[in-house]
TIKOL-857659 format. One record per residue: residue in one letter; x, y, z of N, C-alpha, C in turn. Coordinates in nm, 2 decimals. Last residue first. Layout:
N
{atom A, {X, Y, Z}, {X, Y, Z}, {X, Y, Z}} ...
This chain:
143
{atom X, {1.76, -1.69, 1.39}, {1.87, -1.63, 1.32}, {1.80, -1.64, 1.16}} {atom X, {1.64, -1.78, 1.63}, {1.58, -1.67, 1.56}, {1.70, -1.61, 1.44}} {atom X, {1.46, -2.15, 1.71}, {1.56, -2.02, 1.64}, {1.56, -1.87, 1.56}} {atom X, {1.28, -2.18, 1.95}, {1.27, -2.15, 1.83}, {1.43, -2.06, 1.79}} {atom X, {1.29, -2.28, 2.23}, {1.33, -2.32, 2.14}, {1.35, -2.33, 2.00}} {atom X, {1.20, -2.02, 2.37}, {1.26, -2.01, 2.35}, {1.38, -2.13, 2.28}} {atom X, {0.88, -1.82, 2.23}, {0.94, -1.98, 2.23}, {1.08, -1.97, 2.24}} {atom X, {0.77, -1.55, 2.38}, {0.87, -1.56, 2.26}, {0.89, -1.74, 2.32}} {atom X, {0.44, -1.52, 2.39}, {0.53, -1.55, 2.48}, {0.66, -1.58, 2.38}} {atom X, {0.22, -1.28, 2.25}, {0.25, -1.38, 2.25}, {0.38, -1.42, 2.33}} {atom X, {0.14, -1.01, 2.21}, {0.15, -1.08, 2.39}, {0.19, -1.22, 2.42}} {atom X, {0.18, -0.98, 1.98}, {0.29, -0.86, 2.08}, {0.27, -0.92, 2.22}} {atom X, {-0.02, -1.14, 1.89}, {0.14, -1.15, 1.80}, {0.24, -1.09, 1.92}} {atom X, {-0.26, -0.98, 1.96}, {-0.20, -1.13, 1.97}, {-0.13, -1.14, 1.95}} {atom X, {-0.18, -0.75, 1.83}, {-0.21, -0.76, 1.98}, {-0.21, -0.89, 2.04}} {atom X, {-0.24, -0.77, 1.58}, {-0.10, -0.70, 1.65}, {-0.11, -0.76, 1.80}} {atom X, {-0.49, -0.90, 1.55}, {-0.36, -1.01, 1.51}, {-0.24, -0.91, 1.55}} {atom X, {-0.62, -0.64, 1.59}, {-0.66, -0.77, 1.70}, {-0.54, -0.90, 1.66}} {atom X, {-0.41, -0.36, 1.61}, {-0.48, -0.45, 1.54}, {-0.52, -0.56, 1.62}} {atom X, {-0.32, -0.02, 1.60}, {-0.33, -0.13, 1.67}, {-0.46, -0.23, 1.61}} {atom X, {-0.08, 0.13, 1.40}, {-0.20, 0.10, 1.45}, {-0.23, -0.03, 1.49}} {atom X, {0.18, 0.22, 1.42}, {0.16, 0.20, 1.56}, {-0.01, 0.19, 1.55}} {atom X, {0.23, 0.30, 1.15}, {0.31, 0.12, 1.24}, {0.27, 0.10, 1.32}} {atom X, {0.17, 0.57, 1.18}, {0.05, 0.46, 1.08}, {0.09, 0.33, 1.13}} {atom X, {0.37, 0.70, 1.31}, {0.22, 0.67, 1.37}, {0.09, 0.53, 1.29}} {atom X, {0.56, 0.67, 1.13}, {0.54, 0.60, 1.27}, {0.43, 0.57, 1.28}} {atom X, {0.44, 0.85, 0.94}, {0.44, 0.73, 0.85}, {0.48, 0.65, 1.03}} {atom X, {0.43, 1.07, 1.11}, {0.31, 1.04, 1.07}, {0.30, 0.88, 1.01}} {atom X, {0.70, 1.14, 1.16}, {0.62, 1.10, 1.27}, {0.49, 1.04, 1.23}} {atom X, {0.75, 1.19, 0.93}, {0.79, 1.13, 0.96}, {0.76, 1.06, 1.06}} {atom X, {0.57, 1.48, 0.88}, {0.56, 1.36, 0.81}, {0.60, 1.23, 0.82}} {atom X, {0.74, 1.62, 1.09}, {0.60, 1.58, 1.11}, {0.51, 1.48, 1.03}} {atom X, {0.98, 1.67, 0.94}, {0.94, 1.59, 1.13}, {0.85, 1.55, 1.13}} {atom X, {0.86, 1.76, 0.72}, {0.94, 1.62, 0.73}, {0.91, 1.57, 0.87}} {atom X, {0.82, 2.00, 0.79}, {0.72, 1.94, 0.78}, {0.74, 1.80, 0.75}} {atom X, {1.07, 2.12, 0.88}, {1.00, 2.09, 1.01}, {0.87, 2.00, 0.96}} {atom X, {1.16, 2.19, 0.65}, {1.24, 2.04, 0.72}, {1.17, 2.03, 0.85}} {atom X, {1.01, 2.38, 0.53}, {0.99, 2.26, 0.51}, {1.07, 2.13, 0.58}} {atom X, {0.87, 2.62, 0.70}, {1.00, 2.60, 0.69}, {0.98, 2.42, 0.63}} {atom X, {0.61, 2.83, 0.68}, {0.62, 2.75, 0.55}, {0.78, 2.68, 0.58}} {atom X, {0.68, 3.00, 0.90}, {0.68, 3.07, 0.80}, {0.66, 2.96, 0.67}} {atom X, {0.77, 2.87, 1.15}, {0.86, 2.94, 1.07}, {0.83, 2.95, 0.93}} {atom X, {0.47, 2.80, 1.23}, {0.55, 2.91, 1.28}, {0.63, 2.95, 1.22}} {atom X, {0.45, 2.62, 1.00}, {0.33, 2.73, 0.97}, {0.46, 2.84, 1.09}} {atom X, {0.63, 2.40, 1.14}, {0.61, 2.45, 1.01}, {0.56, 2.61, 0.96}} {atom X, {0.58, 2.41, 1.48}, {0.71, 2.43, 1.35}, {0.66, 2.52, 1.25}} {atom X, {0.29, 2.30, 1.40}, {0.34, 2.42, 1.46}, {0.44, 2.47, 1.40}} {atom X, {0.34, 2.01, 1.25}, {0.31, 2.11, 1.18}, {0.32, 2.29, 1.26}} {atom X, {0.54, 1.92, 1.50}, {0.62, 1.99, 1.35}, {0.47, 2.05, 1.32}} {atom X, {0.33, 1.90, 1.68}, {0.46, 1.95, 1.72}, {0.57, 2.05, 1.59}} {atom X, {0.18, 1.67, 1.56}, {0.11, 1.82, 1.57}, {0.23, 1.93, 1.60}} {atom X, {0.36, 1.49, 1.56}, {0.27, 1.55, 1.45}, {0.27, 1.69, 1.48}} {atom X, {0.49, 1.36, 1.78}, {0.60, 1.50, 1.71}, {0.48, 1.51, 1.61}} {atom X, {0.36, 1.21, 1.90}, {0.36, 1.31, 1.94}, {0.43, 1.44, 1.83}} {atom X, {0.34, 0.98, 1.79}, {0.28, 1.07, 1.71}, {0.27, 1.20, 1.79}} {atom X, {0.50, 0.80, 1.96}, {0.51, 0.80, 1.83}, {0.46, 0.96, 1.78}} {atom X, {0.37, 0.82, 2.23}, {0.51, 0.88, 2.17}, {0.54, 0.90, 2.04}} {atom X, {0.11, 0.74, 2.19}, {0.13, 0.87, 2.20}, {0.27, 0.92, 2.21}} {atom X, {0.16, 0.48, 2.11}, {0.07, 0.56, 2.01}, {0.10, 0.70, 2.04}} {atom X, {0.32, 0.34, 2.31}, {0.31, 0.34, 2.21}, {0.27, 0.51, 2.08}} {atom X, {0.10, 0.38, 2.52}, {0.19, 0.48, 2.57}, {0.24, 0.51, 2.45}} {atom X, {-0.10, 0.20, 2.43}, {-0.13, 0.35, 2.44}, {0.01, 0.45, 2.45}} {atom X, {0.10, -0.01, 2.45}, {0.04, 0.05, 2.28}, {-0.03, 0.18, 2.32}} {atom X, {0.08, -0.01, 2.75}, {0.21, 0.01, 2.64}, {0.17, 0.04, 2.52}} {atom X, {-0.19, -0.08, 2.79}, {-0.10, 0.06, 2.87}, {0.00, 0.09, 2.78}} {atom X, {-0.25, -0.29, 2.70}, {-0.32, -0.11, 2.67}, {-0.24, -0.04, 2.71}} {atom X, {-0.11, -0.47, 2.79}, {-0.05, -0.43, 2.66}, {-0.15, -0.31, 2.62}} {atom X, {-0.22, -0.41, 3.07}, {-0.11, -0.43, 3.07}, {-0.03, -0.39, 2.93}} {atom X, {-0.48, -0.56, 3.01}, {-0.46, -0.41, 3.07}, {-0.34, -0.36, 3.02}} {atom X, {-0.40, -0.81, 2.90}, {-0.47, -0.69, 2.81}, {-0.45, -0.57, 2.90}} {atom X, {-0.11, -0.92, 3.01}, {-0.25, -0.87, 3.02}, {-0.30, -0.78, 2.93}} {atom X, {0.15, -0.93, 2.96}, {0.05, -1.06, 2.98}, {-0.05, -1.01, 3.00}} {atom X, {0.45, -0.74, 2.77}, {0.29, -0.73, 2.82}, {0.24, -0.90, 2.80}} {atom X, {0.72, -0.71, 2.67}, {0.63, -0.79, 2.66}, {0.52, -0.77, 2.73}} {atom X, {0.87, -0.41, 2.69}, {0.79, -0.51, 2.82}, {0.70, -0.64, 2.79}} {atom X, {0.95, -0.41, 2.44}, {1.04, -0.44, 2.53}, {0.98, -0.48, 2.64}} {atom X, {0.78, -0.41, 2.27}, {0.81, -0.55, 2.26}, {0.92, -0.52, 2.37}} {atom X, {0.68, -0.21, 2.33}, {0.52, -0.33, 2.36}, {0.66, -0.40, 2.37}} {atom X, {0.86, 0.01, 2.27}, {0.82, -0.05, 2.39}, {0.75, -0.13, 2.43}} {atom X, {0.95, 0.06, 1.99}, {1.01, -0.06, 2.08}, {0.97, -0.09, 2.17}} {atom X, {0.82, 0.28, 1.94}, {0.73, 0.18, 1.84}, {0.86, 0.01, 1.92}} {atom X, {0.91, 0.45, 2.10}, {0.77, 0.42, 2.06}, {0.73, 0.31, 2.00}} {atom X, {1.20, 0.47, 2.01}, {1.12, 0.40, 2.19}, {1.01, 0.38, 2.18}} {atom X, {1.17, 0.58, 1.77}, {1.23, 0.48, 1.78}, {1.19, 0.38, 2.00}} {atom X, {1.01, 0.84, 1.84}, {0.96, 0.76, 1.74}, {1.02, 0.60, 1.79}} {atom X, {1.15, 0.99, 2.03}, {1.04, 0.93, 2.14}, {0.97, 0.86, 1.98}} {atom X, {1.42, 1.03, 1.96}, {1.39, 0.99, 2.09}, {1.26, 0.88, 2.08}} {atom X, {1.37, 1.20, 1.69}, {1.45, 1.08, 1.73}, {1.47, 1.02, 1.85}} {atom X, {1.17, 1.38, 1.78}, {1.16, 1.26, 1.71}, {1.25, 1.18, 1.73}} {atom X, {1.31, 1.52, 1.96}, {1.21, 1.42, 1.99}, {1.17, 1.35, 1.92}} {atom X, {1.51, 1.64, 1.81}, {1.60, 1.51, 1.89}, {1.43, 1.47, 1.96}} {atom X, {1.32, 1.82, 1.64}, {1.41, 1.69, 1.54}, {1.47, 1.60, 1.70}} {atom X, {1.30, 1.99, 1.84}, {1.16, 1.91, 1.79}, {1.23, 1.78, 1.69}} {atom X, {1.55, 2.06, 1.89}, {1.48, 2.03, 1.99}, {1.35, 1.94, 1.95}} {atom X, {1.58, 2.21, 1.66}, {1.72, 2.07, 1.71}, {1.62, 1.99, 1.85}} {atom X, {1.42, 2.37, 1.66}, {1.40, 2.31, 1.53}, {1.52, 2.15, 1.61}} {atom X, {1.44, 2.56, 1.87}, {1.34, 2.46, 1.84}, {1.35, 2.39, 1.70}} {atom X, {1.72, 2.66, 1.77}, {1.69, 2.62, 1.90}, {1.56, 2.49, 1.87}} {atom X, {1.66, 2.79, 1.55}, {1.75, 2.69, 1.56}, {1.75, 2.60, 1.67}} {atom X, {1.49, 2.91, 1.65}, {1.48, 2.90, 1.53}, {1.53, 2.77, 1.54}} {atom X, {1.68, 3.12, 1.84}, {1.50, 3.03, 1.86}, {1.50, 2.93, 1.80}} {atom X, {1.87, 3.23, 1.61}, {1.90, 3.13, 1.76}, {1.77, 3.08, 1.79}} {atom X, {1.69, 3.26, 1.27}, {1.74, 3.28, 1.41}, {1.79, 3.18, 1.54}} {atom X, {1.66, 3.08, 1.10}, {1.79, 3.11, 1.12}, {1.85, 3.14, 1.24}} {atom X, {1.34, 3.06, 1.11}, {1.46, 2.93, 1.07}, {1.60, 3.00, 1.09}} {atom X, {1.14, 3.35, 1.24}, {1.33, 3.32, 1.15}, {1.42, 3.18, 1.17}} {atom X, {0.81, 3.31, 1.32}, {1.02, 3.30, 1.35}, {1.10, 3.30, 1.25}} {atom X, {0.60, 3.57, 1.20}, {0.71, 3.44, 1.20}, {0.79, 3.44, 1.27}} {atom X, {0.35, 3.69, 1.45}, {0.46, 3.69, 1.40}, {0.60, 3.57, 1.32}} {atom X, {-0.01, 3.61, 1.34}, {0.11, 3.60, 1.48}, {0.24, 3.65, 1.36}} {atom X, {-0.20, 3.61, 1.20}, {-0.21, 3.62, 1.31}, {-0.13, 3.66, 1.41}} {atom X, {-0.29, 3.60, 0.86}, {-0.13, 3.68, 0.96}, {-0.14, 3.72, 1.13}} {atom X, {-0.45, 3.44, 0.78}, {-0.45, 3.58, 0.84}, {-0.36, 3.65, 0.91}} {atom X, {-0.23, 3.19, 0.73}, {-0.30, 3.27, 0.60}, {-0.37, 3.44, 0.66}} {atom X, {-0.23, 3.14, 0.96}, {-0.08, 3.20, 0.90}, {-0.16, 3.23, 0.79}} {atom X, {-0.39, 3.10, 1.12}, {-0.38, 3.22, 1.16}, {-0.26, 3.21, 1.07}} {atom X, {-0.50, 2.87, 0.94}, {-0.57, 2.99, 0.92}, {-0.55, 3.10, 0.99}} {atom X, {-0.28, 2.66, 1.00}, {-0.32, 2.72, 0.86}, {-0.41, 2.88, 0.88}} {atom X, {-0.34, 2.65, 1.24}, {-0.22, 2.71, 1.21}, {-0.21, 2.76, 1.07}} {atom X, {-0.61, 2.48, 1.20}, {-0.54, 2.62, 1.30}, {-0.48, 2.73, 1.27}} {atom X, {-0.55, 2.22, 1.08}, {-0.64, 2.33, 1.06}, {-0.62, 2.48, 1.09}} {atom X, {-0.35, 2.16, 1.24}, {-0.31, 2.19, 1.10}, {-0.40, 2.29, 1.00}} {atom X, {-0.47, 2.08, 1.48}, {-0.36, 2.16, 1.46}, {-0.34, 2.24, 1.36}} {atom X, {-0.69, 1.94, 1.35}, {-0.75, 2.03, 1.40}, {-0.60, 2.15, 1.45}} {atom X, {-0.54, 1.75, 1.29}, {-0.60, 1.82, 1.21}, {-0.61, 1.90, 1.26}} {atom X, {-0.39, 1.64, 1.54}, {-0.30, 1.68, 1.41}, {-0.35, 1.76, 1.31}} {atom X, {-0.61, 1.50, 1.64}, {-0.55, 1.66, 1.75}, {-0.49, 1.74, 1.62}} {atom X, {-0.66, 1.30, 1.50}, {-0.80, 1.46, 1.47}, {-0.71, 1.59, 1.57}} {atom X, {-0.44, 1.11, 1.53}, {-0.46, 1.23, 1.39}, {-0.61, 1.32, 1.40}} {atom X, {-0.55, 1.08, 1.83}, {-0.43, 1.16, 1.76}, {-0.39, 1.23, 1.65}} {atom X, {-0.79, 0.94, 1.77}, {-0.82, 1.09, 1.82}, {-0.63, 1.16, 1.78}} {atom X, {-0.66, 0.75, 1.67}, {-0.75, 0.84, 1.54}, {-0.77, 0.96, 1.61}} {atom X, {-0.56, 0.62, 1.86}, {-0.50, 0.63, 1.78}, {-0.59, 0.77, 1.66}} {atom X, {-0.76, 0.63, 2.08}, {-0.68, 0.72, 2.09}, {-0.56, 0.73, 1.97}} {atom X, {-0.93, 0.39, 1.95}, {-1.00, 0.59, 1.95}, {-0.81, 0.64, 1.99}} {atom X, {-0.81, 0.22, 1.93}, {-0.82, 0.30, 1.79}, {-0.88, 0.40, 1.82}} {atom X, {-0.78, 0.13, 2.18}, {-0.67, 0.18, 2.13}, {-0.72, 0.25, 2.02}} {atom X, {-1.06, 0.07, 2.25}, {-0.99, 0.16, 2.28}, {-0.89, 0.22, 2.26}} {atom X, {-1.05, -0.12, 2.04}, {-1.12, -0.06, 2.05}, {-1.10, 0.10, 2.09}} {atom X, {-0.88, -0.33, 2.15}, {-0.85, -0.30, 2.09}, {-0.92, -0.16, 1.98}} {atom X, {-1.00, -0.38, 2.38}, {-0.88, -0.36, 2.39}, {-0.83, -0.28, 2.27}} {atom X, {-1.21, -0.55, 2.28}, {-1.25, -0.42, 2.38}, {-1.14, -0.32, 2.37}} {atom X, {-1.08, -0.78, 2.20}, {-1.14, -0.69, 2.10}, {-1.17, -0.55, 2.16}} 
């Protein structure tokens, strides 16, 4: 239960980093704080292929790694659902930047919406946590 405790602060402290991002970005792009990028420009394009290949890297490894190391210790499955939690939802905060940077670009607020419906699979539960340290039976059929 301890275990699992700790996991939900760093799961919720990840959506307050995402607010407090969103908060941000919102109010130096409504005061015109900074200059836009150009979605078209080379940068532009540059970071937009760069923030889309972390999602697709570090969503799908995120949400496979409990079950690829099976974890036997609570220590042990903290470490992976934390590691879990922070790949997954890394690309939040990452696209809404994006977004507000290039000016309102909407396919960067997808990365970040996409990362967000991850991050919700990656809440950690006291029946997740027994289910993910369970030992797979290997006379059970899995077809």
């Amino acid at each position: 239960m301890e275990t699992v405790r700790k996991l939900n602060w760093i799961y919720y402290g990840q959506m307050v980093i995402a607010l407090i991002v969103l908060t941000a970005m919102y109010y130096a792009f409504s005061k015109e704080l900074y200059e836009l990028l150009d979605p078209q420009s080379t940068l532009g394009v540059v970071l937009q292929y760069i923030l889309i290949f972390d999602a697709l890297i570090t969503i799908p490894v995120g949400l496979y790694l409990v079950k690829f190391f099976k974890p036997q210790t609570e220590k042990a499955y903290f470490k992976c659902a934390g590691a879990r939690i922070l790949l997954v939802s890394n690309t939040m905060p990452l696209g809404i930047i994006a977004f507000y940077g290039m000016g309102g670009y909407r396919s960067m607020l997808w990365v970040a919406a996409i990362a967000a419906i991850a991050w919700y699979f990656s809440k950690p539960t006291l029946g997740k946590m027994e289910k993910e340290m369970t030992p797979d039976d290997p006379n059970v059929p899995t077809y």
